[in-house]
N, C-alpha and C positions, 0 to 999 in steps of 0.2 A: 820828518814825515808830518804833514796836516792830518788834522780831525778826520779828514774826508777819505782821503788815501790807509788810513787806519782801520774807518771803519769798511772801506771796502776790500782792504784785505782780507778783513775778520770774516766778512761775510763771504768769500772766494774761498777761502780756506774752509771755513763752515762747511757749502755745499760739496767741495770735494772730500772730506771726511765724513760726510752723511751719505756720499756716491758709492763710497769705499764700504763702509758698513751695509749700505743694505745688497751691496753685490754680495757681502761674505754671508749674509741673510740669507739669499737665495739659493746662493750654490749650495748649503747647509742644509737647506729644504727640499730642494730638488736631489741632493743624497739620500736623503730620511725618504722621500718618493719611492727612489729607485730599488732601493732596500727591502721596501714594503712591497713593492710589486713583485722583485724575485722571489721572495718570504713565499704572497701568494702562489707564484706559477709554482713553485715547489712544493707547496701543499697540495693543488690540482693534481700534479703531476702525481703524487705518490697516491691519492685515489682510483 
């Protein structure tokens, strides 16, 4: 394998494990969301 095919691997692999990480980021946020909203209508609701 050349320099060049090396480092374009590196960098192809890079951005799909930076792709992977901030999807598991989001979906983990958009939980932490959804949790906090039910939280809220459940507190409304018992008012």
């Amino acid at each position: 394998m050349t320099e060049i095919q090396s480092i374009m691997l590196s960098v192809c692999f890079g951005s799909v494990v930076g792709y992977f990480i901030s999807n598991i980021v989001i979906i983990v946020k958009y939980a932490i969301e959804d949790h906090r909203e039910k939280k809220r209508r459940k507190a409304e609701d018992k008012q």
